[in-house]
C-alpha positions as CSV (number, residue, x, y, z in Angstrom):
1,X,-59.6,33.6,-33.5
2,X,-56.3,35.6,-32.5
3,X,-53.6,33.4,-32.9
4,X,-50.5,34.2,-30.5
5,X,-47.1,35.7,-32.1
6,X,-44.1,33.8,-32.4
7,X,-42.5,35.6,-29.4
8,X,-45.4,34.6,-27.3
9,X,-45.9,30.8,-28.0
10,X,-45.9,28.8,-24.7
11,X,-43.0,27.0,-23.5
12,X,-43.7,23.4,-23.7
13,X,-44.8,24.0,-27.8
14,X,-41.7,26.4,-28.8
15,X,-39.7,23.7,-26.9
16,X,-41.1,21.4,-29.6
17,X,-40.2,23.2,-32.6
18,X,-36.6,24.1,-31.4
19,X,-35.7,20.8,-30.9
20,X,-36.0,20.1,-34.7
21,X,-32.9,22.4,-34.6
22,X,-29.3,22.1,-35.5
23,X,-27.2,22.3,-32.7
24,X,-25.9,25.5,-34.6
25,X,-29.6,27.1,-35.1
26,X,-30.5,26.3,-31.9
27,X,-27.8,28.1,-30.4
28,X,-28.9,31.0,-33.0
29,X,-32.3,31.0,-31.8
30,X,-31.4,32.0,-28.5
31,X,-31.0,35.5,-30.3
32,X,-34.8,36.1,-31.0
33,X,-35.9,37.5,-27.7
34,X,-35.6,36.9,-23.6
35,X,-38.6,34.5,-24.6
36,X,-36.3,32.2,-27.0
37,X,-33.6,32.6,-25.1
38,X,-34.8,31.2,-22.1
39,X,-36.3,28.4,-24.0
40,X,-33.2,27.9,-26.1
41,X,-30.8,26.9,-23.7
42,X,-33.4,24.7,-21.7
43,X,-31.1,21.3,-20.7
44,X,-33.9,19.1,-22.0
45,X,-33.4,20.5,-25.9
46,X,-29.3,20.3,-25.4
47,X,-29.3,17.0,-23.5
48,X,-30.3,15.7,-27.2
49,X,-27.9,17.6,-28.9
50,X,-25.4,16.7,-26.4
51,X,-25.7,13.1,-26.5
52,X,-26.0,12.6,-30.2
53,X,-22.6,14.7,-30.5
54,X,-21.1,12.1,-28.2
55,X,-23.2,8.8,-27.7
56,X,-20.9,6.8,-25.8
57,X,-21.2,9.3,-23.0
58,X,-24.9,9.4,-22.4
59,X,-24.7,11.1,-19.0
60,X,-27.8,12.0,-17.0
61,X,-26.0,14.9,-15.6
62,X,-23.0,17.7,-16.5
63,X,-19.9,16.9,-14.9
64,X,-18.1,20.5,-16.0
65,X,-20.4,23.4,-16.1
66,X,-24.4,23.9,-15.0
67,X,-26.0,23.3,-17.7
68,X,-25.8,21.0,-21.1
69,X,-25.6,24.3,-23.2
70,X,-22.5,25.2,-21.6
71,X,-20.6,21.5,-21.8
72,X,-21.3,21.6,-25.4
73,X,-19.8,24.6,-26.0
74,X,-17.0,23.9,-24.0
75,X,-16.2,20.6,-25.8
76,X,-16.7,22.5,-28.9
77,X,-14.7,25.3,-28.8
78,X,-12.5,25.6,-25.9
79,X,-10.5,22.6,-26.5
80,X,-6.9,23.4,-28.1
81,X,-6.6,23.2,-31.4
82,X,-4.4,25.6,-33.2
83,X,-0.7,25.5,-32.9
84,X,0.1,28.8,-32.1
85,X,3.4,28.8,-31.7
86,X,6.9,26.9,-32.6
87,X,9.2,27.8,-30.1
88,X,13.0,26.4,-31.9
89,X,15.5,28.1,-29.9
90,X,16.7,25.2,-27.9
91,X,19.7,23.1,-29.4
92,X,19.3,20.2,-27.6
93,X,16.6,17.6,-27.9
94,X,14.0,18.1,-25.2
95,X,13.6,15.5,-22.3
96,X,10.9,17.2,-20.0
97,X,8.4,19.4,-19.6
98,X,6.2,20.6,-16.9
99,X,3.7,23.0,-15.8
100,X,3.5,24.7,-12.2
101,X,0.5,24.0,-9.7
102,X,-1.4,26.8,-11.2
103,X,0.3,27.2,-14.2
104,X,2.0,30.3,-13.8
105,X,4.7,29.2,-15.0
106,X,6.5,25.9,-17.2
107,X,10.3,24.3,-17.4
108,X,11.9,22.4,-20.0
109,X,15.1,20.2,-19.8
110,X,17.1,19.3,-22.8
111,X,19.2,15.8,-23.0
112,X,22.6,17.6,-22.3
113,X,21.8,19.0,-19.5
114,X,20.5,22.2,-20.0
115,X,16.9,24.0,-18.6
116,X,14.8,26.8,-19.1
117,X,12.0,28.4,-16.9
118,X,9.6,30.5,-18.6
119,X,6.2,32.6,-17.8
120,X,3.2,30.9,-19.5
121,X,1.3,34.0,-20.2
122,X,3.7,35.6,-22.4
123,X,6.4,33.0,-23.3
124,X,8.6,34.6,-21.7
125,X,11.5,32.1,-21.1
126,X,13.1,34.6,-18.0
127,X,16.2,31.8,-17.1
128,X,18.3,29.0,-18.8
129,X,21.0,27.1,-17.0
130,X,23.7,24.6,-18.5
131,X,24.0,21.7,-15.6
132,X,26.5,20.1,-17.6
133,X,28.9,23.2,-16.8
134,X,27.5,24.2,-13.7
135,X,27.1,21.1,-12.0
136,X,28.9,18.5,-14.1
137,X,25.4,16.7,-15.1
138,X,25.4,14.7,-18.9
139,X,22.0,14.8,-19.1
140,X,18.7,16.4,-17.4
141,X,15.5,14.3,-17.3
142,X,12.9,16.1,-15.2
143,X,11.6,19.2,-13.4
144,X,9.5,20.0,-11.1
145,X,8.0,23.1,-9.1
146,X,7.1,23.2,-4.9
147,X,3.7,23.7,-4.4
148,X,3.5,27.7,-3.4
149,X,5.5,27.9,-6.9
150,X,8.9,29.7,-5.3
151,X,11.5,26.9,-6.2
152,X,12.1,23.7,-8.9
153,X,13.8,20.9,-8.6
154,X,15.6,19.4,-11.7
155,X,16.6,15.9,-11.9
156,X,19.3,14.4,-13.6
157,X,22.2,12.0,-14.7
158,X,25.7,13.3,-13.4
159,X,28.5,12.9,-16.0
160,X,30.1,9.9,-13.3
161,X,26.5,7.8,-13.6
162,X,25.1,8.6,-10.3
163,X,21.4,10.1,-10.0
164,X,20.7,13.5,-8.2
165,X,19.0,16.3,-8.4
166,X,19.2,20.6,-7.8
167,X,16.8,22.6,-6.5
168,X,16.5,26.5,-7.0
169,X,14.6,29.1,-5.8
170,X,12.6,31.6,-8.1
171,X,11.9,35.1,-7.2
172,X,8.4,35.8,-8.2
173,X,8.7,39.6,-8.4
174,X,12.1,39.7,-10.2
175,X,12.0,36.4,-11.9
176,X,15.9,35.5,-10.6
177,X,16.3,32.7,-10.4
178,X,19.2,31.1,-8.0
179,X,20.9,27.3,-7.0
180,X,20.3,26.2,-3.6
181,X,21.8,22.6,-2.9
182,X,21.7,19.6,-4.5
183,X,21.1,16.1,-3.2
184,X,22.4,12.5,-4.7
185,X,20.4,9.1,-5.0
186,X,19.9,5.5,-6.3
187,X,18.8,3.7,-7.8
188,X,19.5,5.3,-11.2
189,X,16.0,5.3,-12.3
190,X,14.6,6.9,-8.7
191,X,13.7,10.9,-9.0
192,X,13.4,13.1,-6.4
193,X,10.1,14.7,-5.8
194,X,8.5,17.7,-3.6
195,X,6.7,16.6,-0.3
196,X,5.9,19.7,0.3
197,X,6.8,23.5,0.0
198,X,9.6,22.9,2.5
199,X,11.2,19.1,2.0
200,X,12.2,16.9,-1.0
201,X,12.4,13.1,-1.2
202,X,15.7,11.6,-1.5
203,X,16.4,7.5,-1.7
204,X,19.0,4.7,-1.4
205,X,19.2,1.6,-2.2
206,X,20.2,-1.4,-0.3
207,X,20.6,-4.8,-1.8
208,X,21.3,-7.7,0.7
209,X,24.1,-9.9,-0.4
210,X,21.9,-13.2,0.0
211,X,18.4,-12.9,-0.5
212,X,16.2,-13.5,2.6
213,X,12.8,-15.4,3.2
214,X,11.9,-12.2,4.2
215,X,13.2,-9.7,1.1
216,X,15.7,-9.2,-1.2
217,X,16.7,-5.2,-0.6
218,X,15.9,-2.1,1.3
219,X,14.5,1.1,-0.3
220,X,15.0,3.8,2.3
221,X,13.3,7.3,1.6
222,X,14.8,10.2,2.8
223,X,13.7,13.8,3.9
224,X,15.7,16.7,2.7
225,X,14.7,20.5,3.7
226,X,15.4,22.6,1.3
227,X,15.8,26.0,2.3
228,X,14.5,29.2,0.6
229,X,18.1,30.4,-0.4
230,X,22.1,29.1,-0.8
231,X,22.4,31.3,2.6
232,X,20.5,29.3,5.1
233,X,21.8,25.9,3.5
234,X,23.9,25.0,7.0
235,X,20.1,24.8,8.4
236,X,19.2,21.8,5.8
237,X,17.8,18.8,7.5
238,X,18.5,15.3,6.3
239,X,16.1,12.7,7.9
240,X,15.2,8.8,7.5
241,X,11.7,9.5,6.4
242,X,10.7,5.8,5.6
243,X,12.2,2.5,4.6
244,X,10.6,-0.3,2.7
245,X,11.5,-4.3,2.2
246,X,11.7,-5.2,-1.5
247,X,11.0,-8.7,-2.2
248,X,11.6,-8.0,-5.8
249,X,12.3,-4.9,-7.5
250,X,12.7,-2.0,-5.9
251,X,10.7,1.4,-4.6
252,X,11.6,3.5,-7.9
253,X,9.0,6.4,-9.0
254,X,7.6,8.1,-5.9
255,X,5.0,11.0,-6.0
256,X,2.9,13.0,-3.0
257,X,-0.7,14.2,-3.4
258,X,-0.6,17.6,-1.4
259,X,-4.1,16.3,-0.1
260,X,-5.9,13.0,1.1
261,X,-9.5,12.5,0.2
262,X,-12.3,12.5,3.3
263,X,-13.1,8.0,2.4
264,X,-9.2,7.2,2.4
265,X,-8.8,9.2,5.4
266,X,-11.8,7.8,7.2
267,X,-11.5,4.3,6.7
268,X,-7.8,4.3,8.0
269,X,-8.7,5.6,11.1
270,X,-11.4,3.3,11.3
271,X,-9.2,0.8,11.0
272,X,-6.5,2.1,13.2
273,X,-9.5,1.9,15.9
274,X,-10.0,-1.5,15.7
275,X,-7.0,-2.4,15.8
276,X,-6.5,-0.8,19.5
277,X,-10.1,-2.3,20.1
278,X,-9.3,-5.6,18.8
279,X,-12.4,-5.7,16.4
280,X,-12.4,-5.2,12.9
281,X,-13.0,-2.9,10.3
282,X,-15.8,-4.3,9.5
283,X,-17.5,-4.3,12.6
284,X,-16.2,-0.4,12.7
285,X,-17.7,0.0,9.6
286,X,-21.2,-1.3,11.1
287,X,-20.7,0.7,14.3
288,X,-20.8,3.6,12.4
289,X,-23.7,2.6,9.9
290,X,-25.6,2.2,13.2
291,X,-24.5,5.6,14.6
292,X,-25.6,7.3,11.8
293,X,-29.2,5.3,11.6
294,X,-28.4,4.1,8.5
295,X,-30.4,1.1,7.0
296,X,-33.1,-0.1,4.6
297,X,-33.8,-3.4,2.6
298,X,-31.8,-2.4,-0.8
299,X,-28.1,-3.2,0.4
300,X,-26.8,-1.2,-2.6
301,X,-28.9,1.8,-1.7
302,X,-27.4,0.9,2.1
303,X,-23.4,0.7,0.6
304,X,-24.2,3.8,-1.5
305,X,-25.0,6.1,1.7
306,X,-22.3,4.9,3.5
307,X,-19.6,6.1,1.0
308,X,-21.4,9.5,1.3
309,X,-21.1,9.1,4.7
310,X,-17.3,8.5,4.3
311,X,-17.2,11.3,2.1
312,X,-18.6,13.8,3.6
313,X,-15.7,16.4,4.1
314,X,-16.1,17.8,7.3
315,X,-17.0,14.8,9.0
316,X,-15.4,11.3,10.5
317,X,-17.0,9.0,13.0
318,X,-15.3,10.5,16.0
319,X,-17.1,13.5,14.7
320,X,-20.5,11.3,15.1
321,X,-19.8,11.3,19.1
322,X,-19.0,14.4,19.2
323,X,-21.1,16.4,17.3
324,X,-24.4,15.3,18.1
325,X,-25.4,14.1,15.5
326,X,-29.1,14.3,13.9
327,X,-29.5,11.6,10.8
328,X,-32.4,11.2,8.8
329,X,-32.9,8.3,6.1
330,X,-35.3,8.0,3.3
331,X,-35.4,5.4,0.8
332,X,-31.7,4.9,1.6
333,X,-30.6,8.1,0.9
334,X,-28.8,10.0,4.3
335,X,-29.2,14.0,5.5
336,X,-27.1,14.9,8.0
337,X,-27.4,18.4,10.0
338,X,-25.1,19.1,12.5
339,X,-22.7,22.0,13.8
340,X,-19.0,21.6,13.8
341,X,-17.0,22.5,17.0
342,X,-13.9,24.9,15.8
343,X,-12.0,22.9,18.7
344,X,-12.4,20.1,17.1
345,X,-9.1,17.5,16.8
346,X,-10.9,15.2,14.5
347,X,-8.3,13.4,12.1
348,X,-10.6,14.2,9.1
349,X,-9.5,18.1,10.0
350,X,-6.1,18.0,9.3
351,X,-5.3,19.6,5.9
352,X,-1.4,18.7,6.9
353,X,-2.0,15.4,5.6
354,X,-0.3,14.3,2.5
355,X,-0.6,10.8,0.6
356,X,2.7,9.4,-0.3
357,X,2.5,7.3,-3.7
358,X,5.2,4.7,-5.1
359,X,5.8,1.8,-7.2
360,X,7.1,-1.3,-6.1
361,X,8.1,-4.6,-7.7
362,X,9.6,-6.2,-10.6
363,X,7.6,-7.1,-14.1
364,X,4.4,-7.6,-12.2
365,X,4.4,-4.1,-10.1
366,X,2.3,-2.8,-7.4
367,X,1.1,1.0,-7.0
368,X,1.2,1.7,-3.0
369,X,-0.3,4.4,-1.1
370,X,0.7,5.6,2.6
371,X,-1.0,8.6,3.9
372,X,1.4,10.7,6.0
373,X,0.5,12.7,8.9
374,X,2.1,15.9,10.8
375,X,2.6,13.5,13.8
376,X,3.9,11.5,11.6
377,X,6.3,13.7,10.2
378,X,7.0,15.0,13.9
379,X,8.2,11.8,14.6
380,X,10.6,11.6,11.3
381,X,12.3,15.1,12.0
382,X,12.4,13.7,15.9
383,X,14.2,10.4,14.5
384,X,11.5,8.5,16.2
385,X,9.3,7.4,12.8
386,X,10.5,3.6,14.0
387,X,10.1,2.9,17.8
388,X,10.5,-0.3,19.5
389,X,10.1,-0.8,23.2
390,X,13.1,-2.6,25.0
391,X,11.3,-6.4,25.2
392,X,11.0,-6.1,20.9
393,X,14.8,-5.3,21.1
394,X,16.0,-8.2,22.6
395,X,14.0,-10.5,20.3
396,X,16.4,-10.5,17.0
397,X,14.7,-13.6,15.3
398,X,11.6,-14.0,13.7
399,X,9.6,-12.2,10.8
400,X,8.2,-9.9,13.2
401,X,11.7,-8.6,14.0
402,X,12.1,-7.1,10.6
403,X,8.7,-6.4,9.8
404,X,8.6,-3.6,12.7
405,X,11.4,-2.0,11.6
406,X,10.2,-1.3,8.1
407,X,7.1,0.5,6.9
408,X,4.3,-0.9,5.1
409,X,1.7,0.8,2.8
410,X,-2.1,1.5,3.9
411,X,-3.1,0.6,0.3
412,X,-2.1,-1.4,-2.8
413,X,-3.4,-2.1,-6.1
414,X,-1.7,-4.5,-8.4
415,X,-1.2,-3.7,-11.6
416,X,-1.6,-6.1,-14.5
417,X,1.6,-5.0,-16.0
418,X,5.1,-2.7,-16.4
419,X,4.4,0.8,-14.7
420,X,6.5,3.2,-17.0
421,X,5.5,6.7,-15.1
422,X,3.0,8.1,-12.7
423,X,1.8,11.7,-12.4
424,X,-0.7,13.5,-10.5
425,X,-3.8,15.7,-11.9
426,X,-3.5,19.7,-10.9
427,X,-6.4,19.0,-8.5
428,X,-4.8,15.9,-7.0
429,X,-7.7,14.0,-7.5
430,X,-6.5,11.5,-10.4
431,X,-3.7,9.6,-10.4
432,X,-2.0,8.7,-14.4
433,X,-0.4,5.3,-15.0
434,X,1.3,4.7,-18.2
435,X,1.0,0.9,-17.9
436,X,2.7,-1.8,-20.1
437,X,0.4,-4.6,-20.5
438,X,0.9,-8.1,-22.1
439,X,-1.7,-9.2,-25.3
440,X,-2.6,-13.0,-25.2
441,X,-4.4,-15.1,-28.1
442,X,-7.6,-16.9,-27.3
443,X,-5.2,-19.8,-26.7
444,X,-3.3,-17.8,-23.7
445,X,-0.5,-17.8,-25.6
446,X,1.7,-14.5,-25.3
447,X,1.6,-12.6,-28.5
448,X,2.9,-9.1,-27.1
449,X,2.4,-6.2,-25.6
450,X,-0.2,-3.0,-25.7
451,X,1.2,0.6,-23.5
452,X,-2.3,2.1,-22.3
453,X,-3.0,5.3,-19.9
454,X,-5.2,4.0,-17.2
455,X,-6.0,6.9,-13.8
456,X,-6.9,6.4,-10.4
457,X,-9.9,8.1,-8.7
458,X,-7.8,8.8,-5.4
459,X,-11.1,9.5,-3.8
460,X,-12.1,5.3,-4.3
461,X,-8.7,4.5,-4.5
462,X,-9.4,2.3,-7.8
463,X,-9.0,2.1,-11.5
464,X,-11.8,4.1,-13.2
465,X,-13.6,1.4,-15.1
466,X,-14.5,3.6,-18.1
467,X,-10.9,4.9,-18.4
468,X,-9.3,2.7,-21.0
469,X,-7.4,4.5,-23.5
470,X,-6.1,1.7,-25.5
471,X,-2.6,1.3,-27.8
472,X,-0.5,3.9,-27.8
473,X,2.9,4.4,-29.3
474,X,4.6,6.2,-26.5
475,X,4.4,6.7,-22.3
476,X,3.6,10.5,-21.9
477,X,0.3,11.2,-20.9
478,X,-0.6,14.0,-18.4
479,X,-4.1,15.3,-16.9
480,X,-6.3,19.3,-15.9
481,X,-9.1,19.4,-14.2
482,X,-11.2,18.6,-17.6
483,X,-8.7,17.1,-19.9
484,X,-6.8,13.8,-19.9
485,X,-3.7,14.0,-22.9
486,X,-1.8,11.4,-24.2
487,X,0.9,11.1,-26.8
488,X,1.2,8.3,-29.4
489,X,4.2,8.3,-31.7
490,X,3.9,12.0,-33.9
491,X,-0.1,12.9,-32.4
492,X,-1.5,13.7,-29.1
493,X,-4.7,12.9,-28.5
494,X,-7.2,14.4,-25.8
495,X,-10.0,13.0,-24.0
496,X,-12.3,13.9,-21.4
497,X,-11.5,13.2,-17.7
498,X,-14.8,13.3,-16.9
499,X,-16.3,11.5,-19.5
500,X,-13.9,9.0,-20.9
501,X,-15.3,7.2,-24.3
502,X,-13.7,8.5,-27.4
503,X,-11.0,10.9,-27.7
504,X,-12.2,14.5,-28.6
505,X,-9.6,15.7,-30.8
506,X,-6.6,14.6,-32.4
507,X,-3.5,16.8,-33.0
508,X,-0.5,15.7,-35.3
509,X,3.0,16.6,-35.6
510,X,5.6,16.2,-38.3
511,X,7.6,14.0,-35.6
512,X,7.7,11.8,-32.4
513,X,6.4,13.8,-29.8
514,X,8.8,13.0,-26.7
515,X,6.7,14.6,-23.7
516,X,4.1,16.3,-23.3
517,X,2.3,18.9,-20.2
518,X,-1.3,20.5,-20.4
519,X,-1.8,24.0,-18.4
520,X,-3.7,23.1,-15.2
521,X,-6.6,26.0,-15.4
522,X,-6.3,26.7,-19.3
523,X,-6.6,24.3,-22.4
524,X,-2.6,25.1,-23.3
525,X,-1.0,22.0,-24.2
526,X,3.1,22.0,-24.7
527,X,4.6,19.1,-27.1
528,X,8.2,18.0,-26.9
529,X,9.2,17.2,-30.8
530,X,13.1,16.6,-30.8
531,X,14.8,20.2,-30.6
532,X,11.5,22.5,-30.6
533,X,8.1,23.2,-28.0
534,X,5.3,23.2,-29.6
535,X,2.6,25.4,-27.8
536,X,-1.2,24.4,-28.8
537,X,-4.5,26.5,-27.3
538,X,-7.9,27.1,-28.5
């Protein structure tokens, strides 16, 4: 009896002995022969391995790369940790840091007033500015880029107490680097922010002198152009972009999501339908499930095809009228096959769209969501954003008088606690809260408080369940597409995004780590400790 060689036993028993293996010797294995190989990257041998290196995942499915081989290695060895690099040339303690949209290139800010721009490839810091000289600032607290990557804006404290920021625009080619304008705004606490490569948002402040039944301030938002250079700064455009009533607090951290997902999108319009119609959204909701042929007994099977439904990017139910639709269903499950006129004015095909985010309220806070249009943004720069016909202007009394001269948010979720800072993933997909909660006994009794990073799926527009990161010491956290970072006291600690669970590495410092930024397609993570940047990779 011939028995066969080792590089010629079948699959299903060299499966069996290779999954006896060390995650190291089965990696080795794949080094035998094609044979091996093939065998020894099979997802059913590292879905084991996987999930004993981190049981609180257990996933069915990768959520990073193709295959269970490759997340491994990725969680293994492409995560940073080694310090590379000390930069200590600053003489200031460090206030902010920040990467570009793709990461090209990163600012600092220092307490006094100072920044630096600097290529992220090479650490090549190419500018520094003094603010406290040049623009009579004491201190500057943030910086951001525009979109396309050609200008920052740096925000600050002014040496008389009064907020504002600077923007500048960055030559890509020669790396100068030049002031444009600058813009002020209150409260103290607001920052301007990018809405797009174009305009920045401004705000004021309005606080009535006897609090109303109806509110107790005005927040109004405003639209600045910016323009690409000091030269065309007679052309700026300063707009009312849109006003909010504060019954407590105040509108006082505001961010914009360059893109809006497909469910948000959908469901406003469908509710923007029945309102003309006078129905509601539900019975929108089941016009559509009809449209699309979708039913079956399991109502969770039923729910679960009509978010993919709502998801679906190139579609919206106007689409479904259209189109000409041709659904199938099978055990709840929905296939959809249909061609896509390039005429097509379907609100779902309007990559203008933006989603304005901002935090309202006092202890107890709110995080709000509006999306914004081009119309609506037509209307802004037209100084027609708020419109009310001539019988609405006559009636000055009532609620409904000041209601329709303010806007409102399409969403809300309330928060359980203090929001200390919001930021946006480099996808735009997650939304980080650095949330101050308060502890209770088993009694109810207030015993303290915990400072946790929670995110927002801005797809579902609701707090991941799974991502609860717990205590930590201090409110910087930041998010890639893979990675979710957080600092707590002198370590920063990394999890997954996709994952959650427990955090995958821990990285310490000798002190408190101030803020923190993680490169948006690479695994480079900067760390603000008191005068120095300390640059970590894999």
């Amino acid at each position: 009896m011939n028995c066969p060689q080792w590089d010629q036993l079948l699959e299903h028993l060299l499966e069996e002995i290779l999954s006896n293996l060390s995650a190291k010797d089965l990696a080795k294995a794949g080094g035998v022969n094609r044979h091996w190989y093939i065998v020894s990257r099979n997802d059913r041998l590292w879905k084991g391995v996987f999930n004993e290196k981190y049981p609180l995942w257990l996933d069915e499915k990768v959520k990073i790369t193709d295959s269970f081989f490759d997340e491994y290695v990725f969680f293994k060895n492409d995560l940073p940790k080694t310090k590379v690099q000390i930069v200590d040339d600053f003489e200031t303690e460090l206030s902010a840091v920040a990467f570009s949209l793709t990461g090209r290139y990163f600012g600092v800010t220092g307490v006094n007033g100072m920044f630096w721009l600097c290529l992220s490839d090479s650490m090549e810091f190419f500018h520094e500015r003094d603010l406290n000289e040049y623009l009579s600032w004491r201190t500057a607290d943030r910086i951001d880029f525009s979109p396309d990557e050609s200008r920052v804006l740096v925000n600050g404290i002014r040496n008389d107490g009064k907020r504002e920021f600077a923007s500048f625009s960055i030559n890509s080619e020669s790396l100068s680097v030049h002031y444009i304008c600058r813009v002020i705004c209150s409260p103290e606490d607001f920052r301007g922010c990018w809405f797009d490569n174009q305009f920045v948002i401004s705000a004021e402040f309005y606080k009535f002198n006897i609090p109303t039944a109806f509110g107790t301030s005005i927040s109004q938002l405003w639209l600045c152009s910016v323009p690409k250079d000091k030269s065309s700064i007679a052309d700026t455009i300063v707009c009312p972009f849109v006003r909010f009533l504060n019954r407590t607090g105040y509108v006082k951290q505001v961010l914009v999501a360059q893109k809006v997902s497909a469910r948000f999108r959908r469901i406003l319009q469908l509710a923007e339908e029945a309102k003309w119609e006078g129905t509601s959204l539900a019975e929108k909701l089941l016009e559509l499930k009809t449209r699309a042929e979708i039913g079956c007994e399991d109502g969770e099977k039923e729910l679960n095809a009509l978010k993919r439904l709502l998801d679906l990017e190139s579609d919206c139910s106007l689409c479904f009228s259209q189109h000409n639709p041709t659904p199938s269903t099978s055990n709840g499950e929905i296939w959809i096959q249909k061609e896509m006129s390039i005429d097509c004015n379907c609100v779902c095909h309007h990559p203008e769209d933006r989603l304005l985010i901002y935090v309202t309220g006092g202890l107890s806070e709110r995080l709000n969501f509006k999306m914004i249009t081009p119309e609506f943004i037509w209307k802004v720069l037209n100084l027609k954003s708020i419109e009310v016909d001539d019988e609405e202007e006559n009636d000055t009394d009532g609620i409904d008088y000041v209601l329709k001269r303010v806007h409102h948010p399409d969403h809300y979720i309330e928060m359980p606690g203090t929001i200390h800072d919001i930021q946006l993933s480099s996808d735009q997909k997650v939304l980080m809260v650095a949330l101050e909660t308060v502890v209770e006994d088993d009694q109810g009794n207030v015993i303290g408080t915990q400072l946790e990073h929670r995110q927002v799926d801005l797809g579902k527009m609701i707090f991941e369940p799974k991502h609860t990161y717990g205590k930590t010491g201090t409110l910087a956290a930041c998010t890639s597409e893979n990675l979710i970072v957080s600092s707590h006291e002198t370590e920063v600690t990394i999890w997954s995004r996709d994952y959650g669970g427990e955090p995958l590495i821990h990285l310490q410092h000798d002190e408190k780590v101030s803020r923190i930024a993680v490169h948006p397609r690479n695994s480079m993570i900067l760390a603000c400790v008191r005068k120095d940047l300390h640059v970590w990779t894999i």
